[in-house]
Each structure stands twice: as structure tokens, then as C-alpha cells.
N, C-alpha and C positions, 0 to 999 in steps of 0.2 A: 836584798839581792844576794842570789849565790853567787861565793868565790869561786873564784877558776886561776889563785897565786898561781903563778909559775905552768901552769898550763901552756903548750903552744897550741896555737888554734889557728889552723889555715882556712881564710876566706876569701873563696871565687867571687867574681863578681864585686870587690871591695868598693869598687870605685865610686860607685852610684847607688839611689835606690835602694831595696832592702840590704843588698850586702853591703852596703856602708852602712847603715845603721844597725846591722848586727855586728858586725866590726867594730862600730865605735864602744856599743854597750860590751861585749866579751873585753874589749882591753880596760873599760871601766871597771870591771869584775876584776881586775887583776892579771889577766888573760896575756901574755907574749905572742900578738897576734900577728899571724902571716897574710898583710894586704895582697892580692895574687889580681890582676888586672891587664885588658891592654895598653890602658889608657897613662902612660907617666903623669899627665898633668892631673889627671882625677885623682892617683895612687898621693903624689904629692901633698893634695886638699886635704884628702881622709887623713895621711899619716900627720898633719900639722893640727888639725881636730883634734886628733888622738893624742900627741902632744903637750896641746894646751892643756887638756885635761889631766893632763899626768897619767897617761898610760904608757906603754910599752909596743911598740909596730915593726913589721920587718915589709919592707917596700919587695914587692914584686911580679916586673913586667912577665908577663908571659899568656900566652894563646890557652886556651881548655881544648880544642882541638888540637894541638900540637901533642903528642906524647911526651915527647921526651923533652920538653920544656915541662912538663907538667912533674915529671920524674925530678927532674932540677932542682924544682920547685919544691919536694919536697925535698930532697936532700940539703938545700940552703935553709930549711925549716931545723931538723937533726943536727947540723951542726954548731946553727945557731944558739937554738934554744933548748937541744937537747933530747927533743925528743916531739912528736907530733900526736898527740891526744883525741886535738876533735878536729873535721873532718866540717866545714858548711860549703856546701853545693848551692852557689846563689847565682853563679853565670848564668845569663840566658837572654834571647831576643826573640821579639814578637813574630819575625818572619815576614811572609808575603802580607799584606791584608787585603782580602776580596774573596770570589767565588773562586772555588776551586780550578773549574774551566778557565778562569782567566790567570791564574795563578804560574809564575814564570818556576819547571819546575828545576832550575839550576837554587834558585831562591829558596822554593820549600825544601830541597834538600840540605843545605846550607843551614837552614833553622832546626833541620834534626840534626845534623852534625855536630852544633853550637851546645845544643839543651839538652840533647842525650848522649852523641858519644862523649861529650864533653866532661861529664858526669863521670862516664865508666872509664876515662883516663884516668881524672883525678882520684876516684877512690884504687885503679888500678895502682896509681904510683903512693900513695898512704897506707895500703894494705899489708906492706911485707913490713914493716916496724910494727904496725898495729897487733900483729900476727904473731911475730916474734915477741911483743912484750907483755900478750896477754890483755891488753884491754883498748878500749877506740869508741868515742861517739860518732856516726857519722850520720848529717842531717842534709835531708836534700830540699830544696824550695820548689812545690808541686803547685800551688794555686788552684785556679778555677778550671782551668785547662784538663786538669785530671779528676775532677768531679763531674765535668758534663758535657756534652757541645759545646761547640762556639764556633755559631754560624760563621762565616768569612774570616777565620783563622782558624784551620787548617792544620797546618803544619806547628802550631804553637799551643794547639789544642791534644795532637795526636804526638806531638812528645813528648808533652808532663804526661798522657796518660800512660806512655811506656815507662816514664821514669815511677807511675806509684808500684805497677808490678816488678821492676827492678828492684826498689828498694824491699817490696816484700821476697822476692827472692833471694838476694843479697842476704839478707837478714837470716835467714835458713843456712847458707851458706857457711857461714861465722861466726852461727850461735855459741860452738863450740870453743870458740877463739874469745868467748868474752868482746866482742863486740855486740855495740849495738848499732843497727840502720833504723831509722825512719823519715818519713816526710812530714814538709810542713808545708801548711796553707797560710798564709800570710794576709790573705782576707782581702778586700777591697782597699787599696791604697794607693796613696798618687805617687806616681815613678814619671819619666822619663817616658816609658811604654803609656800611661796614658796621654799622653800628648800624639805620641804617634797616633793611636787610636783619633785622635781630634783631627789630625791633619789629614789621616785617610777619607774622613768625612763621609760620602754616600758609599763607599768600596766599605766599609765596617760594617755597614747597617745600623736600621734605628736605631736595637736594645743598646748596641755598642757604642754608639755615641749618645744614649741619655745616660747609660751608666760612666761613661765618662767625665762627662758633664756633671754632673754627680760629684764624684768621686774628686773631682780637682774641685773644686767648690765648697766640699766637706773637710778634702784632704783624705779622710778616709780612715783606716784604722789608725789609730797611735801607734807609734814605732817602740813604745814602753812596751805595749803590747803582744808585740811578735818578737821582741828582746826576753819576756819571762817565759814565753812559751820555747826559745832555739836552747834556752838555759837550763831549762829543765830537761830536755830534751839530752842537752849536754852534758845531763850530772849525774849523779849516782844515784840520785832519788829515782831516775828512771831506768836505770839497770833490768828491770822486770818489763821493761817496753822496748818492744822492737817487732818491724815488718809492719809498722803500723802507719796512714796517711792523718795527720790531726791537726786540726786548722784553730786558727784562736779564736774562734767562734763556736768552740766545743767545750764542754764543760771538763777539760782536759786537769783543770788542778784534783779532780778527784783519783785520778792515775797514780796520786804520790802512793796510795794502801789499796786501791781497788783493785782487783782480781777481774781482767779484760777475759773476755767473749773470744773466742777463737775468731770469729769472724768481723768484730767490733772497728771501727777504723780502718778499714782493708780496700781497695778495689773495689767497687761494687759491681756482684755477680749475677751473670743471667740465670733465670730460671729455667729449668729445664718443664717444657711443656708434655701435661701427661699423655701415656702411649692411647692412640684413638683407639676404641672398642673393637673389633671386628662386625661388620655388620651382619645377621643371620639371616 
């Protein structure tokens, strides 16, 4: 396992689901981790997890919508710990689930609110330390949602997919700042949001309730799993990675020395169809 001593590493989303288990594994690393949630009684669970295990947490409530709680947020991180390194974007909720025509659109907007601006706070209010001291991981959690359709979500579909081009522009952005951005796909794993999926029932569709079904039954990917990939992600060994979407289902450990593809891990781009002949 990579260290990350004395690191402070601010985690969205701590409370539950994958950001609590990259929460938990980053303060097992050694990591002074920033729980950031809205939930007190979840923030509490993870910070006593983390606890037992002899880590290091900094409890705190706060909105990913809200700016200036998010600003806060990071400054209770600086003063604490000294300084804020990495950067994990785990907030997020599934939104309406059903057809788009039925879909309330006060709801679908609330779930870009949540999963995207929510995102471009938090790295808004981490940005100006990162900036100033020359160096920042910052990992955003994309899924499935940003690889492809998904029928009857909608809005939880169409905002990981704005967040894989954000992170690839971000990344351009900062290059120069010695930051790095990228996404992560965290793969098929049972959360909290597979249940919703269960409860939605005929409003999800088949594929979405047999992969659900699935997936809580399986359990789904190991959370070791998407822990070595936000780590790597997080460390130096990926310093020469960035702007990139990469899921743990990718042969990602070969990234530690390999020489990426301009267009490798990216967004995936339309083809431009060729100019029709002129007819004579």
C-alpha cells in the first residue's frame, strides 16, 4: 500500500458508499483525512471506523452545493492539517429514476446541481492552495453514467458525463500548476444508490434492476480495489497522468512507466462522417 503520512486528503461524499471506503483506506495509508458530508450521524460512523483503526479524520458537515461552506471546508482542512494535497470528489445522487417525460424537472435539476456543480465548488474552494504550492491530486468519481446511457436516469447519466469532460479540461487548465485531474470509475458496486435502483422497480427498467440484482447479491467490485486505483491516482507514481477517465476494470497498473495515447482513457469522441461526393 502507498503512504500518504501527513497528507491531508479532503473526502466528498465520506459518509457512505465509495467515499467512505476511500476515506477509510486513505487515513489507513496514513492520510489526515477530511470526512466532508451532510449526514452528522454517517460523518460520526466513518470517523469512529477510522478511529479504531488508528487513523487520523477531521469531521465535516457541510453541502457540495453550498459554496461557501465548501470554501470552509477547505480552510478547516489548512488550518488543521496544514495544508490540502488531494482533492476526492465522491458526492453524488442518483436523481429522478424513470423516463425522462415523467421525470419532475425541479428533481433532475437538483441531481446536476449535486454531481456537477457540486464538484466545480469543491475543486473551486481547493484550487487556490493547490495553486499556490505547486502541487494537488484531484480525483473525481465518474462511473457508468459517463461511459454510456442509462436508460431511465437521465440526469445521473448526463452528469458524470459532463463531469468526464470537466475533469479532462480542468486538467489542461493546471497542467502548468503541477496538478493533476482525473476520473474514476469505481465499477459495479453495491451502495446505498443500488437499493434505490431496487425500490424504483418497473420506473428503472429491466437491464437496471437485473444489474442491480446482480450487484447486491455479488456485492460487486471489492473496495481494496477502487482504494489501489484513487491511490495511485493520488500519488506520485501518477504525476504523468492526468485529463484521463479510468475505471478498475482497466489494465490501469501498467500507467505506473507507460507512455498514454493522447486520446487513451478520455471521453469517447464522435466520429466525424465523411463529406458525401457531389453527384455528376
Amino acid at each position: 500500500m502507498l503512504s500518504f503520512r501527513n497528507k491531508g486528503v479532503l473526502v466528498t461524499g465520506a459518509g457512505r458508499g465509495v467515499g467512505k471506503r476511500l476515506a477509510i483506506g486513505f487515513a489507513a495509508a496514513g492520510a489526515r483525512v477530511g470526512l466532508l458530508a451532510r449526514s452528522k450521524a454517517e460523518l460520526d460512523l466513518c470517523d469512529l471506523e477510522i478511529e479504531h483503526g488508528g487513523g487520523t479524520a477531521l469531521r465535516i458537515r457541510a453541502d457540495v452545493t453550498d459554496y461557501e461552506q465548501m470554501c470552509a471546508a477547505a480552510e478547516r482542512m489548512k488550518v488543521t492539517y496544514g495544508g490540502l494535497h488531494v482533492l476526492i470528489c465522491a458526492a453524488g445522487v442518483m436523481g429522478p429514476v424513470g423516463p425522462l417525460a415523467d421525470n419532475s424537472p425541479r428533481q433532475w435539476w437538483d441531481a446536476m446541481q449535486t454531481n456537477t456543480l457540486g464538484v466545480v465548488h469543491s475543486v473551486k474552494a481547493v484550487l487556490p492552495w493547490m495553486i499556490e504550492n505547486r502541487t494537488g491530486k484531484i480525483v473525481v468519481l465518474l462511473g457508468a453514467g459517463a461511459a454510456g446511457p442509462r436508460a431511465n436516469l437521465s440526469a445521473y447519466a448526463c452528469s458524470k458525463a459532463a463531469l468526464a469532460r470537466l475533469v479532462e479540461t480542468l486538467a489542461e487548465e493546471v497542467l502548468d500548476h503541477n496538478i493533476q485531474v482525473n476520473g474514476l470509475d469505481p465499477g459495479e458496486t453495491y451502495t446505498h444508490q443500488t437499493d434505490e435502483l431496487l425500490r424504483a422497480g418497473e420506473r428503472a427498467g429491466w437491464r437496471e434492476m437485473e444489474e442491480a440484482q446482480r450487484v447486491r447479491a455479488s456485492g460487486g467490485i471489492s473496495a481494496q480495489k477502487q482504494i489501489d486505483l484513487a491511490m495511485f491516482l493520488a500519488s506520485e507514481q501518477s504525476n504523468h497522468v492526468t485529463g484521463r477517465f479510468i475505471s478498475v476494470e482497466d489494465d490501469w497498473r501498467r500507467l505506473r512507466t507507460a507512455t498514454i495515447d493522447r486520446d487513451l482513457y478520455t471521453l469517447r469522441r464522435m466520429q466525424r462522417a465523411p463529406r458525401p461526393v457531389p453527384a455528376r
